[in-house]
PyMOL Python script that loads the backbone (N, CA, C, O; Angstrom):
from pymol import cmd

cmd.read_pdbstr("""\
ATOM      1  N   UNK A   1     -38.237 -48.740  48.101  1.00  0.00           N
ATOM      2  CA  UNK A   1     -37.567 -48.781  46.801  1.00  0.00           C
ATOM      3  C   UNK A   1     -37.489 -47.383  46.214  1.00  0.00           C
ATOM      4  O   UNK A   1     -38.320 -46.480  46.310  1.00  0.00           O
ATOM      5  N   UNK A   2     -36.431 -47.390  45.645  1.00  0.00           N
ATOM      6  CA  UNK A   2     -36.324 -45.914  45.255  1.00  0.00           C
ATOM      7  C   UNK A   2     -37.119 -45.810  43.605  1.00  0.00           C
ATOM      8  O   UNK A   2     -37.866 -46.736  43.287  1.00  0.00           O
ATOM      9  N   UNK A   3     -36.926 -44.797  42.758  1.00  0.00           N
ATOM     10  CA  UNK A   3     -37.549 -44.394  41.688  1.00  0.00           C
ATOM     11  C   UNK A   3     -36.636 -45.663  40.188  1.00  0.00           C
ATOM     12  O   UNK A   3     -37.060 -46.102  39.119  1.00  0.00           O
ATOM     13  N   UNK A   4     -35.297 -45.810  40.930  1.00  0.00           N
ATOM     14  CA  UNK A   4     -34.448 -46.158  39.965  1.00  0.00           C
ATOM     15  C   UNK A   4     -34.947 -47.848  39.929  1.00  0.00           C
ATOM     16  O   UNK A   4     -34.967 -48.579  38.939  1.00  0.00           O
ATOM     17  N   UNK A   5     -35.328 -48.183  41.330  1.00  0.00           N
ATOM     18  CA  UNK A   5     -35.427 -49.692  41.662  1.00  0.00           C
ATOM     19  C   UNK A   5     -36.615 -50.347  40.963  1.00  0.00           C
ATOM     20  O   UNK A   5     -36.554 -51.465  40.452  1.00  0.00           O
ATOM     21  N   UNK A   6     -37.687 -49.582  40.976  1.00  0.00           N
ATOM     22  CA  UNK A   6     -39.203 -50.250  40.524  1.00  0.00           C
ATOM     23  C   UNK A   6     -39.123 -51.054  39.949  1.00  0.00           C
ATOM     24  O   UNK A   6     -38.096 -51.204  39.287  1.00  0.00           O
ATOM     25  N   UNK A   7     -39.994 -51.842  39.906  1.00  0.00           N
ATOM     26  CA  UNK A   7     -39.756 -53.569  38.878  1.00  0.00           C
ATOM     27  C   UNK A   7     -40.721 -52.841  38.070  1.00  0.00           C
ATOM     28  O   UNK A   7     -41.642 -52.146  38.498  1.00  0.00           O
ATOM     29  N   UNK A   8     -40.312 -53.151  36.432  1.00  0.00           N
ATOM     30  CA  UNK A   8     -40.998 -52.513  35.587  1.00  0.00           C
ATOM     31  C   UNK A   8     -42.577 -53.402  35.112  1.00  0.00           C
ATOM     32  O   UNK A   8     -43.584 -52.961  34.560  1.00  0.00           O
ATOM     33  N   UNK A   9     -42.191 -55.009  35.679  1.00  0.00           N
ATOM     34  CA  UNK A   9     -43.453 -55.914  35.925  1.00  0.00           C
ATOM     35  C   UNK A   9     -43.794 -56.230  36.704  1.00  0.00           C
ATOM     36  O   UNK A   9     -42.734 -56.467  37.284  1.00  0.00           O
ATOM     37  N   UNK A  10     -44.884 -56.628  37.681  1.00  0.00           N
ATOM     38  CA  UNK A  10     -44.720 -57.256  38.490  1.00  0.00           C
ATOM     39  C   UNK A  10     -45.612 -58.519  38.307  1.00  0.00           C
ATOM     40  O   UNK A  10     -46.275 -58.006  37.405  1.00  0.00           O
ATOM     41  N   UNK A  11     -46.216 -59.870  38.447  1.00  0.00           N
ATOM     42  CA  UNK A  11     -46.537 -60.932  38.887  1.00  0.00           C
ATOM     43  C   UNK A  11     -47.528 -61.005  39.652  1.00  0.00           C
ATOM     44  O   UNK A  11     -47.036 -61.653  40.576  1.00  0.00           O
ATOM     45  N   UNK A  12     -49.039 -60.720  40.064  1.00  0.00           N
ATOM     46  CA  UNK A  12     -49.226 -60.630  41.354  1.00  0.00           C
ATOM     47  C   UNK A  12     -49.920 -61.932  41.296  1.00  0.00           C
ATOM     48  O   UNK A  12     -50.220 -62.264  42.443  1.00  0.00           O
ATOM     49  N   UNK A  13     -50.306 -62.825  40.393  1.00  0.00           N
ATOM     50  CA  UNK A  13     -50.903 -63.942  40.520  1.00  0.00           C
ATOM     51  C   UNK A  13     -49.615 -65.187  40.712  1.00  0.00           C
ATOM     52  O   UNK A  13     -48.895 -65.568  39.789  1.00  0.00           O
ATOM     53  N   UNK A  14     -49.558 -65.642  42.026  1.00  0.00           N
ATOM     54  CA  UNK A  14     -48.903 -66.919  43.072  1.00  0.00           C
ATOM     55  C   UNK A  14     -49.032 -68.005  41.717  1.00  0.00           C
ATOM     56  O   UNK A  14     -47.972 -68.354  41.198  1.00  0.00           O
ATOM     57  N   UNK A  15     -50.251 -68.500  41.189  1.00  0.00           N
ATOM     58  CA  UNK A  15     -50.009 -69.778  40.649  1.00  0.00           C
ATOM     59  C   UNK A  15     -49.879 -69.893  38.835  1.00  0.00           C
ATOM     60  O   UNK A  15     -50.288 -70.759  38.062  1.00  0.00           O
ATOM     61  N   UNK A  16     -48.940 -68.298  38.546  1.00  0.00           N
ATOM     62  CA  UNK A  16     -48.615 -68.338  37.067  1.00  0.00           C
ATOM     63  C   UNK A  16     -47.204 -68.918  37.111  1.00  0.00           C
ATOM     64  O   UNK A  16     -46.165 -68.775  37.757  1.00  0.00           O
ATOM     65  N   UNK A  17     -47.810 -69.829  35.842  1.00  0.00           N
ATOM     66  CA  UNK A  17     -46.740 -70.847  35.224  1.00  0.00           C
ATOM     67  C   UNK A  17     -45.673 -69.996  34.504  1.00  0.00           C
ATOM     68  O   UNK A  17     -45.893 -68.931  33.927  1.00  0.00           O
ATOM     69  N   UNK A  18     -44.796 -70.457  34.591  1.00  0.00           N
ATOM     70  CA  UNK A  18     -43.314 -69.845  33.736  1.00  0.00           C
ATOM     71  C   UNK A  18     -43.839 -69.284  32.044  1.00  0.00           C
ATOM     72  O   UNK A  18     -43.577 -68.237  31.453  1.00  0.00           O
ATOM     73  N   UNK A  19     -44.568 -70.339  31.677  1.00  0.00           N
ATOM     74  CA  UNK A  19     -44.862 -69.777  30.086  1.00  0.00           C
ATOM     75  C   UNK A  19     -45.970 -68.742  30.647  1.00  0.00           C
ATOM     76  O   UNK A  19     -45.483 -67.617  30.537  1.00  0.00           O
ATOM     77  N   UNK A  20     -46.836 -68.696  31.020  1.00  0.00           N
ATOM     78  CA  UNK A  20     -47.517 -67.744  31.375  1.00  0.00           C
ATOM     79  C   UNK A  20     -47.320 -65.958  30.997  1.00  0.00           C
ATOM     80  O   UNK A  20     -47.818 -65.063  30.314  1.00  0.00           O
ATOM     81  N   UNK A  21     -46.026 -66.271  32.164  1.00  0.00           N
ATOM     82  CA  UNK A  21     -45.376 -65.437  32.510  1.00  0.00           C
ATOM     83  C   UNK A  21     -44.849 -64.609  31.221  1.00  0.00           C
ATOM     84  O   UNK A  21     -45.294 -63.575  30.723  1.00  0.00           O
ATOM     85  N   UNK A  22     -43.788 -65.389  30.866  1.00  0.00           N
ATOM     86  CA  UNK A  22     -43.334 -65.701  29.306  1.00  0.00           C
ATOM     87  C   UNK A  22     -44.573 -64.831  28.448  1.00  0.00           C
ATOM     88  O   UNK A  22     -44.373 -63.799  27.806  1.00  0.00           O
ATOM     89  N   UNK A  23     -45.484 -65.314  28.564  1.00  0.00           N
ATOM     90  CA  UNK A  23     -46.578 -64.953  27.097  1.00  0.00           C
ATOM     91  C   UNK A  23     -46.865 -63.663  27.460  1.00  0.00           C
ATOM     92  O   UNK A  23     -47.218 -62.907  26.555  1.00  0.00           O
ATOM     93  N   UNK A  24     -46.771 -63.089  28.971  1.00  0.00           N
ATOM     94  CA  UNK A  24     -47.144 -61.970  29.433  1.00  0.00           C
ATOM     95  C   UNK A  24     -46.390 -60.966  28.953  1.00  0.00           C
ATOM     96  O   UNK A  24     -46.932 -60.022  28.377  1.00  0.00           O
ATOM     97  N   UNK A  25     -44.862 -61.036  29.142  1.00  0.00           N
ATOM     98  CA  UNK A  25     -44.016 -60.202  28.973  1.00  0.00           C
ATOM     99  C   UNK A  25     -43.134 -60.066  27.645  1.00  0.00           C
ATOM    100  O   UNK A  25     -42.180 -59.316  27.437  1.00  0.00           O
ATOM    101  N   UNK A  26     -43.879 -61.244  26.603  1.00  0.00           N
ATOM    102  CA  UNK A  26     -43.839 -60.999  25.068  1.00  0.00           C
ATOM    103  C   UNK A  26     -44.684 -60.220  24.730  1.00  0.00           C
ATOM    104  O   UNK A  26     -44.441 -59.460  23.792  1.00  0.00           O
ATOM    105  N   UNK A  27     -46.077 -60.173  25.478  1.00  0.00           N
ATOM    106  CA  UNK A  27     -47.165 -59.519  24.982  1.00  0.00           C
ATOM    107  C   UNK A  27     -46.493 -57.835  25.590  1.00  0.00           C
ATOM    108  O   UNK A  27     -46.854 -56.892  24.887  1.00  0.00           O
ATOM    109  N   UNK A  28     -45.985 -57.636  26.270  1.00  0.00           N
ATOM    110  CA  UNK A  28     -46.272 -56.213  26.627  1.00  0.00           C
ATOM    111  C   UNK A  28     -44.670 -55.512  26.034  1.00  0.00           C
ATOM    112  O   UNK A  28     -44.459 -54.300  25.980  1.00  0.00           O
ATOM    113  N   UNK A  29     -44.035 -56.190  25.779  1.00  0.00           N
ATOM    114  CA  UNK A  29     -42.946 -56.387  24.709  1.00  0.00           C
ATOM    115  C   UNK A  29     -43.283 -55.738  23.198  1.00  0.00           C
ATOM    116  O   UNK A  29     -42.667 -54.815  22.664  1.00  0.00           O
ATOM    117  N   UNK A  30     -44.275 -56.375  22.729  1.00  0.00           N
ATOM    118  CA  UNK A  30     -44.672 -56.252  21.306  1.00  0.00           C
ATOM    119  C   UNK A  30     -45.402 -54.627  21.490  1.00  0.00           C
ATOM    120  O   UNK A  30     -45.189 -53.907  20.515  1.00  0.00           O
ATOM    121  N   UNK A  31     -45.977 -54.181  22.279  1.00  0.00           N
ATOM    122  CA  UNK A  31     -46.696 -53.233  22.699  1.00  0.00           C
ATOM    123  C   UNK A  31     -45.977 -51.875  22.482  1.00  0.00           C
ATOM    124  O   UNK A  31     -46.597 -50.815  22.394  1.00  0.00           O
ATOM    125  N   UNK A  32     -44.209 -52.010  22.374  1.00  0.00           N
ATOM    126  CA  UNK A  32     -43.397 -51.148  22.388  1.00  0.00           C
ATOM    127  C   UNK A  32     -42.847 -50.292  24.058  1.00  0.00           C
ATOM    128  O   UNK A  32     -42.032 -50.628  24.917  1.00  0.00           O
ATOM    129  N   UNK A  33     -43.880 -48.948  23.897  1.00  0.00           N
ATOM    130  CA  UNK A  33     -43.318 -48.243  25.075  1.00  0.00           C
ATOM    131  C   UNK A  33     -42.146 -47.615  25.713  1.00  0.00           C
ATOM    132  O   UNK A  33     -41.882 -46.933  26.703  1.00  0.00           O
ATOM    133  N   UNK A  34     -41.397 -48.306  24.406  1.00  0.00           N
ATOM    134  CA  UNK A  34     -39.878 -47.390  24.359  1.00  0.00           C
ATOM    135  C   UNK A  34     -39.841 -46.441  23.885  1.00  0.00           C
ATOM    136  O   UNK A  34     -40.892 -46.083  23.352  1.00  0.00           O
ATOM    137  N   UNK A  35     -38.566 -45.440  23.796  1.00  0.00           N
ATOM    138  CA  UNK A  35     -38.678 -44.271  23.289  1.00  0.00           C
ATOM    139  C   UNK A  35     -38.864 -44.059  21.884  1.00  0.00           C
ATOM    140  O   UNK A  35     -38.162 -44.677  21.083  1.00  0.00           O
ATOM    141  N   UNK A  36     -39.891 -43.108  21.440  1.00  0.00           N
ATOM    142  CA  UNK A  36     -40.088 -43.309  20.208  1.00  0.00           C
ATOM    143  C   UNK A  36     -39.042 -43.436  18.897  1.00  0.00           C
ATOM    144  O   UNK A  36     -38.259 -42.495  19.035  1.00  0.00           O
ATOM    145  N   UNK A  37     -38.791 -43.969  18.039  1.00  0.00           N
ATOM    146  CA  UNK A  37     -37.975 -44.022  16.888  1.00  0.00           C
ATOM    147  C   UNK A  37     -37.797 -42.655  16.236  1.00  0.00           C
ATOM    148  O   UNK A  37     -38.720 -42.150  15.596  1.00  0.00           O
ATOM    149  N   UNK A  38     -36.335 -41.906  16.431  1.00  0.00           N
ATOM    150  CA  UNK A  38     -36.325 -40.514  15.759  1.00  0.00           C
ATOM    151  C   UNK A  38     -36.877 -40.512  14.139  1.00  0.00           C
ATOM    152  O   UNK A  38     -36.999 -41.523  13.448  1.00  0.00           O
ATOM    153  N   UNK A  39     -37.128 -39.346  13.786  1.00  0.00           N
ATOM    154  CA  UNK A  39     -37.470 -39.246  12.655  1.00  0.00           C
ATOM    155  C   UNK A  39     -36.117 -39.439  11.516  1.00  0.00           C
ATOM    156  O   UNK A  39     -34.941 -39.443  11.879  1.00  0.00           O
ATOM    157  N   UNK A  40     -36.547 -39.585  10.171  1.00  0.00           N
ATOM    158  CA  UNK A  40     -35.563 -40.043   9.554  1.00  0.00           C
ATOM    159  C   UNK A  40     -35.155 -38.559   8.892  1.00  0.00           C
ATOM    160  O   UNK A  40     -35.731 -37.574   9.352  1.00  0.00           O
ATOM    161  N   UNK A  41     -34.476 -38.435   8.152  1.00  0.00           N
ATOM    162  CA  UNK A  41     -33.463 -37.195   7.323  1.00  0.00           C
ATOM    163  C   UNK A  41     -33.990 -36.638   6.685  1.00  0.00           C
ATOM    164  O   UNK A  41     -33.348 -36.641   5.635  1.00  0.00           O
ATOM    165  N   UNK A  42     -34.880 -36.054   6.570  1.00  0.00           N
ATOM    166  CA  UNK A  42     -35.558 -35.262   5.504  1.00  0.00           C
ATOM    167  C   UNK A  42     -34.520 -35.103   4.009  1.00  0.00           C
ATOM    168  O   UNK A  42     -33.413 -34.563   3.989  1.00  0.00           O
ATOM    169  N   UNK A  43     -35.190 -35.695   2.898  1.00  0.00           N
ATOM    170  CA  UNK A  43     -34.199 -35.396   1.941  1.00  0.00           C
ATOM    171  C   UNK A  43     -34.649 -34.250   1.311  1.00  0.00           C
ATOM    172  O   UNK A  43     -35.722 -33.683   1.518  1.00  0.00           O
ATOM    173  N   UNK A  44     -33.502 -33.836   0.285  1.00  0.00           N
ATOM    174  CA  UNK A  44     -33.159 -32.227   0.135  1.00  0.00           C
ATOM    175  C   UNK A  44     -33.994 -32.269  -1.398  1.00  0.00           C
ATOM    176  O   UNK A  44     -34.128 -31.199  -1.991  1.00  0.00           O
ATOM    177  N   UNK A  45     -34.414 -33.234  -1.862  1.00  0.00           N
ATOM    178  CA  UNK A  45     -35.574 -33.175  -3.218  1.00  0.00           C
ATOM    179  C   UNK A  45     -37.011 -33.106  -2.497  1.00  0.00           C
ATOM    180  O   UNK A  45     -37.964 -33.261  -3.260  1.00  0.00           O
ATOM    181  N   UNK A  46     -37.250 -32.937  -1.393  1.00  0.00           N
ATOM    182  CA  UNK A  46     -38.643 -33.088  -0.835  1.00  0.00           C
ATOM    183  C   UNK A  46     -38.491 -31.822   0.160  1.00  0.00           C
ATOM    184  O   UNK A  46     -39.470 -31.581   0.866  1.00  0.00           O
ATOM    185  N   UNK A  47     -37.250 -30.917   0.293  1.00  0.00           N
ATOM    186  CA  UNK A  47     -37.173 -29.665   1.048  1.00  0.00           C
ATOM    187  C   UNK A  47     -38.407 -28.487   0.393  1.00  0.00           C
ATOM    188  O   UNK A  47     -38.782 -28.332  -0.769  1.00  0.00           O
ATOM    189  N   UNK A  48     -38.868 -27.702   1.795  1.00  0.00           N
ATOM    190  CA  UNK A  48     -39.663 -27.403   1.150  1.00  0.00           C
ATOM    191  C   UNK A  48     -39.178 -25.595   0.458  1.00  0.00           C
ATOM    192  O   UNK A  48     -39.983 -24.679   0.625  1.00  0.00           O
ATOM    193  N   UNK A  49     -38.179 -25.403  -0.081  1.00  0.00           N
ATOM    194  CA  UNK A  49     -37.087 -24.248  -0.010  1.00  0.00           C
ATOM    195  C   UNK A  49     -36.980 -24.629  -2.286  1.00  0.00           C
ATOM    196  O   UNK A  49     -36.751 -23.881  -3.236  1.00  0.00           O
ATOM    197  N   UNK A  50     -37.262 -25.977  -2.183  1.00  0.00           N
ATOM    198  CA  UNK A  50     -37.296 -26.164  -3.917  1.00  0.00           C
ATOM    199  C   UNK A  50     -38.718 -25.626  -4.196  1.00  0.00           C
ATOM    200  O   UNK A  50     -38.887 -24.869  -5.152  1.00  0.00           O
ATOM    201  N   UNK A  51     -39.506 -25.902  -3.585  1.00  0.00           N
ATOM    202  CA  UNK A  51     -40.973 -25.908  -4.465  1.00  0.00           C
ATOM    203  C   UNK A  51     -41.226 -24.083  -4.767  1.00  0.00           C
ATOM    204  O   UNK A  51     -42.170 -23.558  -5.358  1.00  0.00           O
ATOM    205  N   UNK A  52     -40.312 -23.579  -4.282  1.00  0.00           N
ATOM    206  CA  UNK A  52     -40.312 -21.990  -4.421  1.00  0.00           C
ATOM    207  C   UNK A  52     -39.144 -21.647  -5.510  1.00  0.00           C
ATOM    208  O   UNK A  52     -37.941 -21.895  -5.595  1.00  0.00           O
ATOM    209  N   UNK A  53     -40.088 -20.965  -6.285  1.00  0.00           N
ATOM    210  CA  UNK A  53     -39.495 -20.506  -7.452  1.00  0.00           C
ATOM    211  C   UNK A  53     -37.912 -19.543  -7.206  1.00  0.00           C
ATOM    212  O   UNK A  53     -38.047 -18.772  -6.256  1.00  0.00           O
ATOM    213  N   UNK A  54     -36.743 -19.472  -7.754  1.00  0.00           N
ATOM    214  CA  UNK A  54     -36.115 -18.502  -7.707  1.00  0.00           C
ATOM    215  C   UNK A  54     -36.532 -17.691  -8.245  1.00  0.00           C
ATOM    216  O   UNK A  54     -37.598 -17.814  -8.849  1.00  0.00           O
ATOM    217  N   UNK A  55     -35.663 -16.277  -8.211  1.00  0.00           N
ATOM    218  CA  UNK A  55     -35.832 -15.438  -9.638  1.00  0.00           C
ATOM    219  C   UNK A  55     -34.854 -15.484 -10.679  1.00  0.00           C
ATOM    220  O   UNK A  55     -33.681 -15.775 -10.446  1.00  0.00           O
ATOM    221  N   UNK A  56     -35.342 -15.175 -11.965  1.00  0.00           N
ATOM    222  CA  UNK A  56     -34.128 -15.645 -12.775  1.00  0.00           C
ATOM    223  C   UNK A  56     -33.398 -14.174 -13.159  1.00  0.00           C
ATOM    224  O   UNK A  56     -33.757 -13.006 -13.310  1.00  0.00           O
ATOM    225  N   UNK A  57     -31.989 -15.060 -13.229  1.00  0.00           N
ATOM    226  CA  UNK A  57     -30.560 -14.126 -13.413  1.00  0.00           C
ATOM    227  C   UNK A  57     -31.153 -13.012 -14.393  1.00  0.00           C
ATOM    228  O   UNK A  57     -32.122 -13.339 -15.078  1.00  0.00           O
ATOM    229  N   UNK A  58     -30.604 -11.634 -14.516  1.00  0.00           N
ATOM    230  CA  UNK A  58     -30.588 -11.020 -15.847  1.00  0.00           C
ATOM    231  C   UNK A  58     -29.283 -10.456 -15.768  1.00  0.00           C
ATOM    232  O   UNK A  58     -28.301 -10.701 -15.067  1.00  0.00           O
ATOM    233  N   UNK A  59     -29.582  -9.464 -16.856  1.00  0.00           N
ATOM    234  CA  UNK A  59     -28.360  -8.630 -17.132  1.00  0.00           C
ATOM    235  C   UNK A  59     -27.155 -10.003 -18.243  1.00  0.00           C
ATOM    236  O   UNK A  59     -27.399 -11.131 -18.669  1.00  0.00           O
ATOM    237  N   UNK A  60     -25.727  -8.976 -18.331  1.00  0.00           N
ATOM    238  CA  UNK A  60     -24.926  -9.753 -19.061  1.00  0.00           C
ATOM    239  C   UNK A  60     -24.413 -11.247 -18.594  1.00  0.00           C
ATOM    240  O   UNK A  60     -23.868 -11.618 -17.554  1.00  0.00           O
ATOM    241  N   UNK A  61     -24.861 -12.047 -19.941  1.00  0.00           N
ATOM    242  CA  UNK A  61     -24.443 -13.942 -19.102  1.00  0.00           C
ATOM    243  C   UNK A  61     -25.812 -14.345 -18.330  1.00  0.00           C
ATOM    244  O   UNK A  61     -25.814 -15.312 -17.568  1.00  0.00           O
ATOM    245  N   UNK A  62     -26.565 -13.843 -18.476  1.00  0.00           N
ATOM    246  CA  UNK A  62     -27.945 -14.593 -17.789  1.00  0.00           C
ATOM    247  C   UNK A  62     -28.729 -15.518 -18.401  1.00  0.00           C
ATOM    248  O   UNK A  62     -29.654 -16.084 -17.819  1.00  0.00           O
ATOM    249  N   UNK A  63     -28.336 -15.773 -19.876  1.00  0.00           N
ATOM    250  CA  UNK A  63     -28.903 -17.033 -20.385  1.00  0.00           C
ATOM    251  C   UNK A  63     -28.035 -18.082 -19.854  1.00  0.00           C
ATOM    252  O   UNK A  63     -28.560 -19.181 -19.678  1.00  0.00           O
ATOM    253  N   UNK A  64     -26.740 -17.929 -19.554  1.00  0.00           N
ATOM    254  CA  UNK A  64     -25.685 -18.364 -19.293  1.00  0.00           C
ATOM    255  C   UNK A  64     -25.927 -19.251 -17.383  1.00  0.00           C
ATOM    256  O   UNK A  64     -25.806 -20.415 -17.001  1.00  0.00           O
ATOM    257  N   UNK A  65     -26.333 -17.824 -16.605  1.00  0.00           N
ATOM    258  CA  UNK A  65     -26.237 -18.300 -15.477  1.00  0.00           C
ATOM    259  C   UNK A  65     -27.467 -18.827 -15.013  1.00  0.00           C
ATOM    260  O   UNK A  65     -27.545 -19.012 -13.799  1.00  0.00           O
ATOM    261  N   UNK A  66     -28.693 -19.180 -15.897  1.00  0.00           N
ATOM    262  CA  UNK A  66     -30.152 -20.039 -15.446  1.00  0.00           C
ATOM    263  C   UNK A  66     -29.773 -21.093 -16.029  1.00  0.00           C
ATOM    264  O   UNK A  66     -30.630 -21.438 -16.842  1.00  0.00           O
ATOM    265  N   UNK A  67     -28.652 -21.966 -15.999  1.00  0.00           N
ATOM    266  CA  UNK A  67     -28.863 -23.075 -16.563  1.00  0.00           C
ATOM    267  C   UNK A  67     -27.756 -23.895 -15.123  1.00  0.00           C
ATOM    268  O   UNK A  67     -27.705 -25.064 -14.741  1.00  0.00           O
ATOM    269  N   UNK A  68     -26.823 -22.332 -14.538  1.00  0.00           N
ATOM    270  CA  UNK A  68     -26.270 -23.331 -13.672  1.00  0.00           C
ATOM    271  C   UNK A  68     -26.621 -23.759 -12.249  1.00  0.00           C
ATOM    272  O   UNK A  68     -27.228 -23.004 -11.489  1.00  0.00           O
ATOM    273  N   UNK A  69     -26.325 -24.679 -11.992  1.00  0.00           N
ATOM    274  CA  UNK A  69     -26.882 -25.013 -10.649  1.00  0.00           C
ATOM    275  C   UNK A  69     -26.805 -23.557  -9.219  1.00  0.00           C
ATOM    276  O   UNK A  69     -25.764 -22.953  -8.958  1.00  0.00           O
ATOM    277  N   UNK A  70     -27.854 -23.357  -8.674  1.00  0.00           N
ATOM    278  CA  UNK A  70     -27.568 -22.538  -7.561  1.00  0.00           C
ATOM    279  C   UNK A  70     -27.259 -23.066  -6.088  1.00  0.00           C
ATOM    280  O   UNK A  70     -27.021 -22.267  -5.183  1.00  0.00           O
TER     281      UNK A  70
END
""", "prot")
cmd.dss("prot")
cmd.show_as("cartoon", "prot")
cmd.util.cbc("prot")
cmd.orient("prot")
């Protein structure tokens, strides 16, 4: 058998019953073993680029320009 063929279970006990079987391969089912779940989106209120202060505007219009969004 090649690498692609492998049975990903195998059976080796002759006198397991169908539910058996069944309960076996729910159980190793629930277990996962798939590829892990990507991470989700990091949102942009929890970036860590806010918790750092800017510096604030000066010069002419700088009460003006700390109020607008950057």
């Amino acid at each position: 058998m090649s690498e692609d063929q492998k049975p990903l279970l195998r059976v080796v006990n002759p006198d397991a019953t169908p539910e058996e079987v069944a309960a076996g391969v729910a159980g190793r089912s629930a277990l996962g073993g798939g590829a892990p779940a990507p991470a989700p989106p990091r949102s942009q209120w929890a970036s860590p680029h806010r918790q750092v202060r800017r510096t604030l505007p000066h010069g002419a219009g700088a009460w003006r320009a700390s109020g607008l969004p950057h």
